[in-house]
N, C-alpha and C positions, 0 to 999 in steps of 0.2 A: 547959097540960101536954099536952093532947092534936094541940096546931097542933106542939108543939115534936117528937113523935115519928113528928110523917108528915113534919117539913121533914127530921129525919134518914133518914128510910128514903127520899124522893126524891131524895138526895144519894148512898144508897147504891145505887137503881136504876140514877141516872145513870153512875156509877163500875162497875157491871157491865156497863151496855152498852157502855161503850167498848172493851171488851174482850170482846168478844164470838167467837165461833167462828169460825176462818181454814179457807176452801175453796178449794183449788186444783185446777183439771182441765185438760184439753187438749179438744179438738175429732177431735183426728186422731195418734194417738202413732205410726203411720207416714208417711213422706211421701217423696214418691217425686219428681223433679225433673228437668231436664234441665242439661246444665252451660253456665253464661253468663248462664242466667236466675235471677231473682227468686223468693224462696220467702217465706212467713211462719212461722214455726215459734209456733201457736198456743198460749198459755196467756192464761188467768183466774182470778180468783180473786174470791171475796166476805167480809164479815164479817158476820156478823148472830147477835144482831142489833149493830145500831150504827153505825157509818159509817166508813170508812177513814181516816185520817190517815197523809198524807204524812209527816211526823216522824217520826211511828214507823213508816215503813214501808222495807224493805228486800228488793229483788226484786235477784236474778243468776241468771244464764245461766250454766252451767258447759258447756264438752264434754270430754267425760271428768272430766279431773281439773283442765282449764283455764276461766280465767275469759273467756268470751266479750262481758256486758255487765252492767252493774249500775245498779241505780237506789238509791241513798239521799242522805237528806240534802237528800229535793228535787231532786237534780241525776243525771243520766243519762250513763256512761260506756260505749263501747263499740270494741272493735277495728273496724279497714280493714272496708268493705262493711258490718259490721252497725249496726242501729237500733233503739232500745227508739223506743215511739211514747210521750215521756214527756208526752202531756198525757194521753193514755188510761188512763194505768195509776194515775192516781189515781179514776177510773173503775171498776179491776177488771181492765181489759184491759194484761194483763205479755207480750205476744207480741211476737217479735223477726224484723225482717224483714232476711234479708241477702238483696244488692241483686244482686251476681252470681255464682254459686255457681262454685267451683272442687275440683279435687278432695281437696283438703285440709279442705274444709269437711264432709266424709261424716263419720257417724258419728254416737256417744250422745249425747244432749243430756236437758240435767237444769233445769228454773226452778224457783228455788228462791224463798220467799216467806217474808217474816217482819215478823210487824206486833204489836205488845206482844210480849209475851213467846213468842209462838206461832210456829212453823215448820210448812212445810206445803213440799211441792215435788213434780213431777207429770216423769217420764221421757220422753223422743221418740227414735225413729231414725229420720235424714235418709240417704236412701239415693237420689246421684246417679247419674245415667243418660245414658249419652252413645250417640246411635247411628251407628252408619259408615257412612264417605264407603265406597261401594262404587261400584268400576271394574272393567272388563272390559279386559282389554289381549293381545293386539291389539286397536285398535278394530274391524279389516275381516278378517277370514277368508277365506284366500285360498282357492277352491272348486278340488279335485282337488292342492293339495297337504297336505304334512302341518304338521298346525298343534296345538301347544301354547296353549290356552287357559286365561288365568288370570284368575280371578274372586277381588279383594282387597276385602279390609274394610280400613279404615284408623281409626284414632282409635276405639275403642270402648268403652265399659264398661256392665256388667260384662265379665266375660271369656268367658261361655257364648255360642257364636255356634253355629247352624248351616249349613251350604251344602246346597244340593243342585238338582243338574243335570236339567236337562230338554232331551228330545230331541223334537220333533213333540208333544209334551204328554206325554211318556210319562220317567219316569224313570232315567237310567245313571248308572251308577259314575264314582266321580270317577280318576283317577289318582293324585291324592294331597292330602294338606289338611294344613298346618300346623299346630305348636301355637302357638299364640297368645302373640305377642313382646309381653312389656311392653315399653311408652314410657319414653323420660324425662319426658312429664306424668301418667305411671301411667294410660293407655288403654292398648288393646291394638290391635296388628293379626295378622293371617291370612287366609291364600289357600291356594284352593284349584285346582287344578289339571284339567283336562279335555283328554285326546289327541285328534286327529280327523281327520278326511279324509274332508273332505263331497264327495260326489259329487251333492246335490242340493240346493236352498236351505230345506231342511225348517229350521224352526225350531229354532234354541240356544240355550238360556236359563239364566241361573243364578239361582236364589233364597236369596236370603239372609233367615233369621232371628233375631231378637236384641230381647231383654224393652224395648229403648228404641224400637223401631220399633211403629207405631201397626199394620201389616199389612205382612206378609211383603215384601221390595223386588226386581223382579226385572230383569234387566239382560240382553238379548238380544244375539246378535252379529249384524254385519251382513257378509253374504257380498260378496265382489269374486269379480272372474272370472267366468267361464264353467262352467255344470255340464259335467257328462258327455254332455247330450243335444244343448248347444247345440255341445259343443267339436266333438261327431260330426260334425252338420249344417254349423258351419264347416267342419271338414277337408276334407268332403267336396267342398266349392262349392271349397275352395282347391284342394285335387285337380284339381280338373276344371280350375278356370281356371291358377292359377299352378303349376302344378309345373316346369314349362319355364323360366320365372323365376327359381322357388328352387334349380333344379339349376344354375342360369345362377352369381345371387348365391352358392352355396354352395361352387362350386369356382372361384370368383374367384380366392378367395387362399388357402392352407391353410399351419399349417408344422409340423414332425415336431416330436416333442420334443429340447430345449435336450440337448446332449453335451458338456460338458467334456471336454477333454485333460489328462493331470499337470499341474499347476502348477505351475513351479519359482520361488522367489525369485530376482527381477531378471532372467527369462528373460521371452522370449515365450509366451505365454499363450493357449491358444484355445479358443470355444467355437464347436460345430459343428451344423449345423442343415440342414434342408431346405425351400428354396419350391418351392410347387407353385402353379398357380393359370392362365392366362391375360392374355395382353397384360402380363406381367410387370416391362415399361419401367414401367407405371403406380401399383406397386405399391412403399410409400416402407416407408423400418424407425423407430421409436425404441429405443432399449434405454436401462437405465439399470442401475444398480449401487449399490444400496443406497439406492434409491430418489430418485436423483440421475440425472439422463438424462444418458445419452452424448450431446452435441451432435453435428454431421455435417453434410456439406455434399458431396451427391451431386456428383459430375464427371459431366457429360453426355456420354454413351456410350451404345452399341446395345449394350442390354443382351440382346435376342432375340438380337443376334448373335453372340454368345459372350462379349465384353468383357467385365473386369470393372470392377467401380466399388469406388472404393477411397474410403471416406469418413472424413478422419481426425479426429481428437476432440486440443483441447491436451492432453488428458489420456495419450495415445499411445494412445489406440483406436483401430482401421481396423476398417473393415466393408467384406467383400468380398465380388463375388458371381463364382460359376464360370460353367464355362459349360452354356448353355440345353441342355438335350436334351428331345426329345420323347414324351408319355407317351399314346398314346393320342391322346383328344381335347384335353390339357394339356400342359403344360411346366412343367418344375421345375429347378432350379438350387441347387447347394449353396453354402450361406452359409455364411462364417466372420468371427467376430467377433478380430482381433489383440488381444492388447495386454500392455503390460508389468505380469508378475506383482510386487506388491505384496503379503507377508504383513498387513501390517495392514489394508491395504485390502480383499484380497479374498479370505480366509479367511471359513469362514460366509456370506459375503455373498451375497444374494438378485440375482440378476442377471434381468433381464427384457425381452424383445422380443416388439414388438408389431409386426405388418404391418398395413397399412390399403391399401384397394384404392381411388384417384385416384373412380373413373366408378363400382363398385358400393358404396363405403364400405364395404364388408365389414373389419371388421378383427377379428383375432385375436393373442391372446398368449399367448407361453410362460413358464414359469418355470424358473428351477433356481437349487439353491441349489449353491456353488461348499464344494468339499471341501475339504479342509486342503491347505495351500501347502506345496512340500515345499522342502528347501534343499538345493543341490549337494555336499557334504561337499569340502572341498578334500585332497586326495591327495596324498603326500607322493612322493619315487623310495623307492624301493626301498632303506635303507641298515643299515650293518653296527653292531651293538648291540651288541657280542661283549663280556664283561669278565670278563679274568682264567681264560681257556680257551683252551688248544692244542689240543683233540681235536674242540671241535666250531664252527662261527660262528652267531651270531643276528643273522637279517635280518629286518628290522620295515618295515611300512607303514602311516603314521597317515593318519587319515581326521579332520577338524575340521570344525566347526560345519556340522551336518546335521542332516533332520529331515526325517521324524521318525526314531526312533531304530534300528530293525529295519535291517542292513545285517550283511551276509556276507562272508566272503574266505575264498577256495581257491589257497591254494598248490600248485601242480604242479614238482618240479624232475625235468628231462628226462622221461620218461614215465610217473613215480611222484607221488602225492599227498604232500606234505609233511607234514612232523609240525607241527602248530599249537598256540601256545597265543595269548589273545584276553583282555590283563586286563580288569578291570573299565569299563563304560563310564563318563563323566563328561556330567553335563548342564551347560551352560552357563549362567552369569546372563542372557543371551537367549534361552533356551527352546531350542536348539542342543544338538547331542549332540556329541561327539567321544570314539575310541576306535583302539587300535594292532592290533596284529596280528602276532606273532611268529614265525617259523619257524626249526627248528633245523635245520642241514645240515653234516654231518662234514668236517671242514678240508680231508682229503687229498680228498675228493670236489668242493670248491668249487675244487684247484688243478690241477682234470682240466684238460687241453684240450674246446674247448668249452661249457664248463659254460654252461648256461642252467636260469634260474631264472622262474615266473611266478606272479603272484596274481593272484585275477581278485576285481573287488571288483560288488557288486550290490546297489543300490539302486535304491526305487523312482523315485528323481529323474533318473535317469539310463540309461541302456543299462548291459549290465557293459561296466565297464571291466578293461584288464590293464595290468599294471604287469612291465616286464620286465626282470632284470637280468642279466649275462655276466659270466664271469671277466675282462672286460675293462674292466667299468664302474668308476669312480674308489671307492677303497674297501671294495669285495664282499671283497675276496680275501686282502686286507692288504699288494697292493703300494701302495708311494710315489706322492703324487702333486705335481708339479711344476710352482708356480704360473709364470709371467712372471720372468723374469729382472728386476729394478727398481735404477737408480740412488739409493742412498740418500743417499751425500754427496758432492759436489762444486760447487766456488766456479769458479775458474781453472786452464787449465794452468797444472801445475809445483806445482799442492793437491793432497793423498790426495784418493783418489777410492776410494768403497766402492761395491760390487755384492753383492745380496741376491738369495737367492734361496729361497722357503717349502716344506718339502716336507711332507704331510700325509696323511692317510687311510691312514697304515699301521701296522701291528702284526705282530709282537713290535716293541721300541722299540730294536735294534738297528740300526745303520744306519752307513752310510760314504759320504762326499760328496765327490768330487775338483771342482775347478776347470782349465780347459783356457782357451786363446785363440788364435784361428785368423789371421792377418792378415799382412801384406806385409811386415813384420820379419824372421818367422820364417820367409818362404817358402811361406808360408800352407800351412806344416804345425802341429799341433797340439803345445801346448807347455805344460805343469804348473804351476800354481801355486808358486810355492817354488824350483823349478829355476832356476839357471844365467841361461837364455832369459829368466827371466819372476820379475823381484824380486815376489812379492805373499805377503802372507801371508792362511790361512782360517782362519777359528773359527767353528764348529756350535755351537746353543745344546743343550745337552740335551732331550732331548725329553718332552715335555708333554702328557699326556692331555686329548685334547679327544675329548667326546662316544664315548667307546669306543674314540676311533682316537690313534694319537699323531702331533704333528706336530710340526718344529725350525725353524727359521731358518741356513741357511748365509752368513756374509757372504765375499769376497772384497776384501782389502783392498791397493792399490798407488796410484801417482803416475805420469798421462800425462803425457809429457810435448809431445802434443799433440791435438788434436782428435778428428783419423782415428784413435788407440787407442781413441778409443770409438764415429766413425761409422763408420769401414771397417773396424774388427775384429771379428769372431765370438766370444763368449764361453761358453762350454760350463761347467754343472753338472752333473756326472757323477755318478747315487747307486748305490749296492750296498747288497740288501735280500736278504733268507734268502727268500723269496717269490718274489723273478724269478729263483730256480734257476737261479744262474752267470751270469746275466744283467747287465747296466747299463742304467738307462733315465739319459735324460740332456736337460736342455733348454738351446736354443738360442738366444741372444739376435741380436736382427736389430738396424738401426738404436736404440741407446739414445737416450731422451729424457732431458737432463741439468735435475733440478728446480734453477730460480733462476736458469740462466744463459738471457740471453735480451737480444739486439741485435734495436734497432729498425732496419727496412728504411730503402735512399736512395734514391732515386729520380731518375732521370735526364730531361733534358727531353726532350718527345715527338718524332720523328723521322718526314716522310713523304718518302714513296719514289711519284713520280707523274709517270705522262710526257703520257699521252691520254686523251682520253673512251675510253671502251669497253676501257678498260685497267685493269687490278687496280693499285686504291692500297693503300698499307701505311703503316700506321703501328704505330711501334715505341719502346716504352719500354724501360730496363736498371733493373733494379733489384736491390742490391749492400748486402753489410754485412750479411745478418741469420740470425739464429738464436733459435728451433730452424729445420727445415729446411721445416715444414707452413709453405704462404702462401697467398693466393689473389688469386688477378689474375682481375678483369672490367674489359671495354670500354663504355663507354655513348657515347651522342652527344648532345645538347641543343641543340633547333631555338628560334626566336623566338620562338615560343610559352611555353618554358620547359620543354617535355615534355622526358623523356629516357626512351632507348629502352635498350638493353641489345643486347649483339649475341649475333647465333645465336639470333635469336627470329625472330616474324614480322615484329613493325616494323620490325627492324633485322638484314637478311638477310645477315650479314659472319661471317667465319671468326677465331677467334681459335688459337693456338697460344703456346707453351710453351718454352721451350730452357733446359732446367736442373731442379731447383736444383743448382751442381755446387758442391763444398767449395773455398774458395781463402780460406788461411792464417785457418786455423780457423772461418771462415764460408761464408756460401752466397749465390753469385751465380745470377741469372735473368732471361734476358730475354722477354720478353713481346711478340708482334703480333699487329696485328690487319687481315685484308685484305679489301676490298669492292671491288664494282664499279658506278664511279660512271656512270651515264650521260648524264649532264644535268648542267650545273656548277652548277645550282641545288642538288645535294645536297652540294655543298662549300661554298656563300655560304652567311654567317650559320651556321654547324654549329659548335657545341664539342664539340671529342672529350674524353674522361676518361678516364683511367686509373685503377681504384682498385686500392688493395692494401690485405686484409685480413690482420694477421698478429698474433698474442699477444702481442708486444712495443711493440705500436704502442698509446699511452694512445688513447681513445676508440673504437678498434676498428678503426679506418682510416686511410689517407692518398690524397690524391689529385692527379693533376697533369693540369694541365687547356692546352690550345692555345689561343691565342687566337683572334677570328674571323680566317679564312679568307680572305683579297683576291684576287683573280686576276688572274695576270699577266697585260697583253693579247696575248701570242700566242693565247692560250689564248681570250680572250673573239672574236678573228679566226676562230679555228678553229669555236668555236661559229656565229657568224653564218653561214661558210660551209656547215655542215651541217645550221643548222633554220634559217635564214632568221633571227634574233632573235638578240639582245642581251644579258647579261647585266652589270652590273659598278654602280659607282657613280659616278654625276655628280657632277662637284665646282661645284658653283653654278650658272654659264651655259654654261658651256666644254662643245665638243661631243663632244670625247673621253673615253676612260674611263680612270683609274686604277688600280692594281690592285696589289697588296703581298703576298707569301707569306709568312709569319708565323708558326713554330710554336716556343711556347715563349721563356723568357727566354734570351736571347743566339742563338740560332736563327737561320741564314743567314735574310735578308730580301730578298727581288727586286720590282724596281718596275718598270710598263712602262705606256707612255702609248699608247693606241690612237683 
């Protein structure tokens, strides 16, 4: 009885211990880390009394509210980078090693522990530390100029940083320090800022402090140049020794500053400058325009001696230089760069020349930036606007596509300012302005004698201009004005024949037009349409407002019944207008040109007229049949070679003439010569002469008639041996004589003679 109630109560010992009391601590519930590196985040635990069992035992890592690693079941689970050490933690030991800390890893962490029914869990903060890449930049402080020194922090965390400057060991104010820019890997950076202008190499230093750096980090600059004391002690050795030198190298080459002239679109362009310098021949240019060099290619010339050198660019740049004048101990010479203005080119654009001196290398460069490109405005005359007014006229002057858009006009009529009005202006879809310009001026004063009228127009693209108009200009005033008398229909004598004539530019639209004709008919006195003298009928179209003004068509309608009614008769359109006050103005037709009729020329065989050396030859074509009256006859010659020469030039020193064109039974005859003086019978062997005739009727443009070669008869080659001693002519095989044939043209007397 008594073995059976201690085997129960060792049964129930056993069964308390296994369940014995769960302790969980840490070692370190803060921990502080660098980021990249390895941490352990320490937890333990015990039971006692009794001994752990893995079965029942279940350890996790939580941060925050997330699970980071867990052990149960035996088996050990955890996120990227971390580790439960799962052979330790049946041991006691639940600490969790992440392997490379990032910064997503900061923050609470909780290990929680649970073995039988018991929970136990112990709190950490993991608080990573990153410390900054700090640089100085510039690396090198330039001594005695001014220098912006900046001292950065890069990559850092937490976000508390401090700077501070040090001068010779002594501390100065910074210029200015950032706030501290988050990353996109949530470090931070900040700089700080230091002005300065070291006159001596005393020590600059910046120190940075920040909770991840183990002692303060400090980063010193490092001076270039020359202090104050050394720059002294140079200048002065350079003084003493080179000034002679540097006054030498310094006025080598020098150049004024760059001067543009207006720029007009698609005008000449220029920019204007001055060299100064010595031995000036030595002394070359580049310029460029938009950072594109003007190429150039110096013409060698004596440039000392006033020459100018003109260097032209495919682009139409020239660079030229004036002439030399003497300054003192130098010379200088005004430079101008040509070229043609282009708005898109050379609007805004940076235009730059550089001189360089051959022997001292000295070179220098200007700049300028070229100003807005202006555009010429194109000007109209001066014309009549009037509509639906007897008491006063309106005279307009337009002005198109210009720029930029500021431009004036002042009317003057005779010594008084005109009344003006100026509508609105209009900008173009090219960036171009255009605008009119009005002026009113009372009827009976524009039909004064003399009347003069001016506008003066002013822009900057130009000089003013004036624009000037008289009661006499076509238009102003509202008399008629009377184009060209014009053939509108005719075929053949013995077809109507109609003559037009346009009269325009005038107002009121009242008007009276006679027809007249002058000719060997009537006695060559003046004879009426409609009359008796002269079957024709006229009909005026009404008149038709064009542009302010009205203008009509007169035709004149009859039947020549030959030629000379229309080359040798004079045709008058006579108008009466309330404007020429009692007056007739009236136009005069000269030779009519008849449209559609039109005979191709004939041409006669060539004719020469030739007695001796040293005596003028002539030759002579006829050419017959053609109309209109306009021809043109040239002479050529064509040697062995194939060349042909033209006469009344240099190669071919011969006179041509003319005799006609005269009318014979409704066409036009002309003859045509040509006379030289041969003096050597070698300019007659082997020559073809030509004839050409150009005329409208002829298909291809031309006809030609050509001689054949040239033989000479042996008197002629006798005569020559007696006067040079030699021979000219052609050997016929072995025979010792010569042959000789004169030859011109088909059917052409032909003469043979054996010498």
């Amino acid at each position: 009885m008594n073995f059976a109630l201690d085997l129960l109560l060792l049964i129930a010992l056993r069964c308390w211990g296994s369940d014995g009391a769960l302790t969980v601590s840490t070692s370190n519930p803060f921990l502080y880390v660098l980021r990249h590196e390895a941490v352990t985040l320490p937890c333990s635990f015990s039971v006692t009394p009794g001994s752990i069992d893995p079965k029942r035992l279940t350890v996790t890592w939580y941060q925050y509210d997330f699970i980071a690693a867990r052990f149960v079941n035996g088996e050990a689970t955890a996120r990227t980078e971390a580790i439960l050490f799962e052979n330790d933690i049946r041991n006691g030991n639940a600490s969790l090693l992440l392997s490379s800390v990032i910064k997503r890893d900061e923050g609470q962490y909780s290990c929680e522990v649970r073995h039988g029914g018991e929970r136990q869990e112990v709190n950490l903060a993991l608080t990573i530390r990153v410390p900054p890449e700090v640089l100085m930049y510039p690396e090198r402080v330039q001594l005695l100029s001014e220098n912006s020194v900046t001292c950065a922090a890069r990559s850092y965390y937490p976000k508390v940083i401090n700077f501070r400057w040090m001068r010779n060991g002594r501390r100065v104010n910074e210029l200015i320090s950032t706030t501290p820019r988050l990353n996109p890997d949530g470090t931070y950076s900040s700089e700080s800022v230091y002005h300065v202008t070291p006159y001596s190499r005393n020590e600059l230093s910046c120190v940075v402090e920040h909770e991840a750096l183990e002692k303060p980090l400090m980063m010193s600059a490092i001076y270039v140049g020359r202090s104050i004391t050394e720059v002294m002690a140079i200048i002065a050795v350079i003084l003493l020794l080179f000034v002679p030198l540097i006054v030498c190298w310094w006025f080598s080459v020098s150049l004024s500053p760059l001067v543009p002239v207006t720029l007009v679109q698609g005008e000449q362009g220029a920019v204007q400058f001055t060299l100064k310098g010595w031995t000036l021949q030595n002394v070359t240019f580049r310029c460029s325009v938009k950072d594109k060099e003007v190429r150039s290619h110096d013409k060698k010339s004596d440039c000392e001696g006033g020459l100018s050198v003109d260097n032209k660019d495919p682009a139409n740049y020239t660079l030229e230089r004036g002439l030399v004048k003497k300054v003192i101990c130098l010379k200088e010479t005004p430079v101008t760069l040509w070229f043609l203005v282009n708005r898109a080119d050379h609007q805004g654009a940076v235009l730059r020349c550089r001189a360089t001196h051959r022997h001292t290398k000295r070179s220098v460069e200007r700049s300028v930036t070229l100003g807005q490109v202006c555009v010429r405005p194109r000007l109209s005359e001066i014309e009549n606007v009037t509509e639906n007014s007897d008491t006063e006229v309106k005279l307009q002057i337009t002005a198109e596509d210009f720029h930029p858009r500021d431009i004036s006009f002042t009317w003057t009529v005779g010594e008084e300012r005109g009344t003006t009005e100026t509508p609105e202006m209009i900008e173009n879809p090219n960036g171009t302005f255009s605008t009119r310009s009005i002026c009113s001026v009372p009827f009976p004063q524009i039909q004064t004698p003399r009347f003069k009228i001016f506008v003066e127009v002013d822009h900057i693209s130009m000089a003013k201009t004036q624009k000037v108009a008289t009661g006499d200009t076509p238009g102003i005033d509202g008399c008629p004005l009377l184009a060209d008398i014009e053939v509108v229909e005719f075929s053949e004598v013995g077809q109507p024949c109609t003559l037009s004539c346009t009269i325009s530019k005038f107002f009121p639209s009242a008007i009276t037009v006679t027809w007249l004709r002058v000719g060997a008919e009537s006695g060559h006195q003046a004879v009426t349409a409609g009359s008796p003298e002269w079957n024709a009928t006229v009909t005026t179209s009404s008149p038709e407002k064009q542009n302010n003004a009205y203008e009509a068509t007169s035709e004149v309608h009859f039947t020549p019944k030959s030629l000379r009614e229309l080359q040798e008769t004079a045709y008058i359109c006579r108008v009466e207008h309330v404007t020429l006050r009692k007056k007739t103005i009236e136009k005069k037709s000269t030779k009519l040109k008849l449209k559609g009729y039109q005979k191709e020329p004939k041409l006669s065989d060539l004719q020469i007229f030739f007695t001796e050396l040293s005596q003028p030859c002539t030759l002579s074509c006829t050419i017959t049949d053609f109309y209109p009256q306009e021809i043109k006859v040239t002479w050529l010659k064509r040697d062995t070679n194939g060349q042909t020469y033209e006469a009344e030039t240099g190669e071919w020193k011969a006179t041509s003439a003319h005799y006609g064109p005269s009318m014979r039974r409704n066409t036009f005859d002309l003859v045509s010569q040509v006379e030289f003086l041969p003096r050597d019978l070698t300019e007659l062997e082997d020559v073809e002469f030509i004839c050409r005739v150009e005329h409208s009727a002829i298909k291809g443009g031309f006809l030609e008639k050509n001689s054949s070669r040239v033989h000479l008869p042996g008197w002629l080659l006798v005569q020559q041996t007696k006067n040079t001693g030699r021979t000219a002519g052609y050997p016929e095989k072995k025979d010792k004589g010569f042959t000789s044939t004169l030859k011109l043209g088909s059917g052409a007397c032909q003469v043979s003679a054996t010498a």
